[in-house]
C-alpha positions in Angstrom: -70.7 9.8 15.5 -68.9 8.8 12.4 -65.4 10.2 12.3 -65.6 11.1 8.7 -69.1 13.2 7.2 -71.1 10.8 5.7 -71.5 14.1 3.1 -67.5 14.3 2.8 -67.5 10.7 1.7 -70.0 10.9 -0.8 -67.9 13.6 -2.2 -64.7 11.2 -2.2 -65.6 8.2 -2.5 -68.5 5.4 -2.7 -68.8 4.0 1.2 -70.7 1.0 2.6 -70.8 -1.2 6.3 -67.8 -2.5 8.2 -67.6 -4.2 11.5 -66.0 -3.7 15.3 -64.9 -2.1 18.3 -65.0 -0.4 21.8 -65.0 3.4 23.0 -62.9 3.2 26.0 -60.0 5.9 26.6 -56.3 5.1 27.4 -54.6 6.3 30.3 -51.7 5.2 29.1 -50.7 5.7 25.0 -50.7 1.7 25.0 -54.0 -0.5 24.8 -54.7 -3.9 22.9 -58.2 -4.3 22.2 -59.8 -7.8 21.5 -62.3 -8.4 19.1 -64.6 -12.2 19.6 -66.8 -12.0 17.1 -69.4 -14.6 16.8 -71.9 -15.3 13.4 -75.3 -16.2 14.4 -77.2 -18.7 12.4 -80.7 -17.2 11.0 -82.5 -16.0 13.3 -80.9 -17.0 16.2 -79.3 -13.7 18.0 -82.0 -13.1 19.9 -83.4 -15.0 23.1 -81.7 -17.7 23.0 -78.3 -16.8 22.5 -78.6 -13.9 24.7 -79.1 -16.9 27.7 -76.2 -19.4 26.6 -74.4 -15.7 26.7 -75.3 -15.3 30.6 -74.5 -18.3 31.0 -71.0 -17.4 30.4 -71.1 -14.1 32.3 -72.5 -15.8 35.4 -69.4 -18.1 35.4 -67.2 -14.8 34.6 -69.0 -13.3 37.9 -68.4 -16.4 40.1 -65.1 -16.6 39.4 -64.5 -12.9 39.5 -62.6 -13.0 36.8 -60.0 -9.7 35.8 -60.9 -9.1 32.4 -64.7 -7.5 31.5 -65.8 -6.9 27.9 -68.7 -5.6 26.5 -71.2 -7.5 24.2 -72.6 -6.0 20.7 -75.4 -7.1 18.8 -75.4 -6.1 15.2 -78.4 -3.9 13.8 -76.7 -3.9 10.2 -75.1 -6.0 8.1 -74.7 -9.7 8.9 -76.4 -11.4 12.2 -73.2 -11.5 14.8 -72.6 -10.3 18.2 -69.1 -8.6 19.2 -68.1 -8.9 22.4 -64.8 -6.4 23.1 -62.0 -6.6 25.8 -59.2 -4.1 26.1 -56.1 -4.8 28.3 -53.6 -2.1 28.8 -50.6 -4.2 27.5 -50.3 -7.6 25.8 -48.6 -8.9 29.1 -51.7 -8.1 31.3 -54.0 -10.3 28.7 -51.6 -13.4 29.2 -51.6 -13.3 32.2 -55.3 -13.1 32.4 -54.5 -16.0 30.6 -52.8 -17.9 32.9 -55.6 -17.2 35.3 -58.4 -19.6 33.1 -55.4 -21.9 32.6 -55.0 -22.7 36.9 -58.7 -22.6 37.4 -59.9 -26.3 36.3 -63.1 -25.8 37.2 -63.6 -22.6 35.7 -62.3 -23.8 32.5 -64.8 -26.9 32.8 -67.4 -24.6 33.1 -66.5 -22.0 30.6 -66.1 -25.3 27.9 -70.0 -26.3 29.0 -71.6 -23.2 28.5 -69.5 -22.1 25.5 -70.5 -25.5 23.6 -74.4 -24.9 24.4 -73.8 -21.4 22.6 -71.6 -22.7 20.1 -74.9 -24.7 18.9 -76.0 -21.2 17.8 -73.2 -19.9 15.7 -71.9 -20.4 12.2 -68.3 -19.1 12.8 -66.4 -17.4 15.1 -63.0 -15.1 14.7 -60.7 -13.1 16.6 -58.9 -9.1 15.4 -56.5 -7.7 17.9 -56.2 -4.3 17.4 -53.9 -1.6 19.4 -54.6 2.3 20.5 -53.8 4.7 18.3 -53.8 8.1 19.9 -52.9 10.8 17.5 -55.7 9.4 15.5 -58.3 9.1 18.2 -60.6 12.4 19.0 -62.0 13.3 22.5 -62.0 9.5 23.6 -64.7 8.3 26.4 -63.5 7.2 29.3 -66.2 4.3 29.5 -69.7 3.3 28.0 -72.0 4.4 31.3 -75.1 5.9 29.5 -74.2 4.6 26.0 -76.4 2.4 24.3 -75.1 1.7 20.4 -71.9 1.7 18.9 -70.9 3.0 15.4 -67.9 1.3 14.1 -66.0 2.2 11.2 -63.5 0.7 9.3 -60.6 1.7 7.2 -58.2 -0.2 5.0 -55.2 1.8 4.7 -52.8 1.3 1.4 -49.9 0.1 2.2 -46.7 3.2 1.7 -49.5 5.9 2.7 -49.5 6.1 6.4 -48.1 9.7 6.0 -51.4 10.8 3.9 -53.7 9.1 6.3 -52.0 10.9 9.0 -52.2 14.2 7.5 -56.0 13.2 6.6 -57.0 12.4 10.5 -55.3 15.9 11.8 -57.6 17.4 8.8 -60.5 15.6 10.0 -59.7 16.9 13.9 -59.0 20.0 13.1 -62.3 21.2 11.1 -64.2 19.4 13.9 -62.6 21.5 16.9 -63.5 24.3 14.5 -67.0 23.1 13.9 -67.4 22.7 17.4 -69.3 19.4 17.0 -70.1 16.8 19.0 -68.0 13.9 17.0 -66.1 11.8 19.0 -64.2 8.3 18.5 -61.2 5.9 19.4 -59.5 4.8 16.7 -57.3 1.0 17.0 -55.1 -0.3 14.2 -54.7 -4.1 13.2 -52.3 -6.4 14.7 -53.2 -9.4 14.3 -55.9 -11.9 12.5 -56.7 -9.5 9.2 -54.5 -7.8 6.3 -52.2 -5.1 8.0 -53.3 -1.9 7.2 -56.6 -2.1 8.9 -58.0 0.6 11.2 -60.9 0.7 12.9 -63.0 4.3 14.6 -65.7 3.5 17.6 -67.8 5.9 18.7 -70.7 5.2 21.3 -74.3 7.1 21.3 -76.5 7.4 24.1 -79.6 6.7 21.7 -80.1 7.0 18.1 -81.1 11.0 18.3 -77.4 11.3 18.8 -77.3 9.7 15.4 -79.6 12.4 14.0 -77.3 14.9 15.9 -73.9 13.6 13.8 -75.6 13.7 10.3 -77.1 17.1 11.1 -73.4 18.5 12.0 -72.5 17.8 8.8 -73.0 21.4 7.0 -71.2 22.7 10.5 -68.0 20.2 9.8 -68.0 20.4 5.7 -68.4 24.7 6.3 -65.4 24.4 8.8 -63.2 22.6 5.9 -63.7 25.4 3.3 -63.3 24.9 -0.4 -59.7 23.9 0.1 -60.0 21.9 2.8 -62.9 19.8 0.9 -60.7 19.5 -1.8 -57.1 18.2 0.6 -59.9 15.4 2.3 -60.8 14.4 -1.0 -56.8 13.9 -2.4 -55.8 12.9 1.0 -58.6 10.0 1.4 -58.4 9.1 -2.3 -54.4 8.6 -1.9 -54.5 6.8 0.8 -57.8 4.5 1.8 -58.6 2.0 -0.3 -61.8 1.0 1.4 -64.0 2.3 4.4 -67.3 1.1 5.8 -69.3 1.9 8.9 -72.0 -1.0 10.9 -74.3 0.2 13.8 -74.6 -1.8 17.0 -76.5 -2.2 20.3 -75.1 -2.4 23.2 -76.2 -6.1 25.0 -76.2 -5.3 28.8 -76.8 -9.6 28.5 -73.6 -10.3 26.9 -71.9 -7.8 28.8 -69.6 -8.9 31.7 -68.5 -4.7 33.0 -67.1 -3.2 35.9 -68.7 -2.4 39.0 -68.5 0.8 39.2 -70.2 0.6 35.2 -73.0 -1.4 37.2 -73.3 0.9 40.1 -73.4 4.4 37.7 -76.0 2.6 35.0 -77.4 0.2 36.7 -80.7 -0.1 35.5 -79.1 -0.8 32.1 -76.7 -3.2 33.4 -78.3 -5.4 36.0 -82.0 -4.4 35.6 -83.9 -5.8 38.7 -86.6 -8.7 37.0 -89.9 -8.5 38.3 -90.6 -9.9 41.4 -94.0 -12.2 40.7 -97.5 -11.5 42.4 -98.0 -14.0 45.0 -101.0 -16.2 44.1 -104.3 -16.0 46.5 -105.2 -18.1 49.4 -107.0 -20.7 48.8 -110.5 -20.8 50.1 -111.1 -23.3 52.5 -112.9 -25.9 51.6 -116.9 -26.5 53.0 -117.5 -29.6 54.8 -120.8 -30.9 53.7 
């Protein structure tokens, strides 16, 4: 569920495909969320770099390591796979840190597996990101059930953080009155891209939930009234200079998650692999 109409935008401005992110509430107003995002070369995010990526969540597992994340695979735009961590405060992610750093043989076997996948990718970055929750709109808790991930981005101009505010109550409000089912978390940049940069994730259970979002949008436009259409289109002309949106799957492969994710969802998670048929007896042999 996109946070802004796909029909509202059409009316503002021209809108095309972004990148990131994870739906996971905050208990706290404070979260940093880590981005890893890898670029596939042609034709290679599919078998076998979903393997060299269990690879690295079977080391993850041994070592029972603190931090989970959650692996994408992109279903538009360029071929990359996402995989998303979120730590409650920059101090808990160094010292997960210092964790990988005291574990030798952890390291050495993180370094093994990570330069067999390496063999697949053309580049690799990092975005750190942090909660924003005035901007965010009925948050999940956590991805049990979900499936794919909508992510949108926005590029703020720099001196109208007050519009964009005033354009994400707008946007809340006529959805509350809309009654839809939209929901999102939105995270703005810290570090590794321009300031200004926020991103909105919203996780779907399947792709009917899709269907459901662009056929709310009547419901949401007839909640913002002639005026309101009119304040979305100053407010986001005034104050965005770019958005996109990108769809993803989740990769239960690339995912190291919880256990209580596993234990909810997990068919999803930690489907059991078929056990094989045992082969038949063979006959005895005749003696002559």
């Amino acid at each position: 569920m996109k946070m802004l109409s796909p029909v509202l935008l059409g009316l503002s401005l021209a809108v095309a495909g972004s990148t990131l992110a994870a739906a996971q509430d905050a208990p706290s107003d404070f979260k940093v969320l880590q981005i890893f995002r890898e670029y596939t070369k042609p034709y290679k995010n599919g078998m076998a770099h979903d393997k060299t990526e269990s690879a690295i969540v079977q080391a993850m597992t041994k070592a029972k390591f603190p931090a989970h994340y959650v692996g994408l695979t992109s279903l538009s735009g360029k071929s990359r796979s996402l995989f998303l961590t979120i730590y409650d405060s920059f101090a808990e992610w160094g010292k997960d840190n210092e964790i990988a750093d005291n574990n030798p043989a952890f390291g050495a076997e993180l370094e093994r597996t990570s330069i067999a996948d390496g063999e697949l990718l053309d580049s690799v970055d990092s975005l750190v990101y942090t909660y924003d929750k005035d901007l965010s709109y009925k948050s999940h808790p956590d991805l049990i059930g979900a499936r794919y991930m909508e992510i949108s981005v926005f590029h703020v101009k720099a001196g109208h953080g007050e519009e964009w505010r005033k354009l994400g109550k707008l946007v809340k409000d006529a959805h509350d009155k809309a009654g839809t089912s939209a929901h999102w978390s939105m995270y703005e940049i810290a570090y590794g891209t321009q300031d200004g940069e926020y991103i909105a994730l919203s996780a779907d259970k399947s792709m009917a939930d899709i269907d459901t979002g662009f056929a709310e949008n009547k419901k949401f436009k007839d909640a913002l009234g002639e005026d309101g259409v009119k304040q979305f289109r100053e407010l986001f002309a005034s104050s965005v200079d770019y958005s996109r949106s990108e769809l993803f799957s989740i990769n239960p492969k690339m995912s190291y998650v919880p256990d209580e994710w596993i234990k909810a969802d997990g068919s999803f998670w930690k489907p059991k692999t078929a056990t094989p048929a045992a082969k038949p007896a063979a006959a005895a042999e005749k003696k002559p």
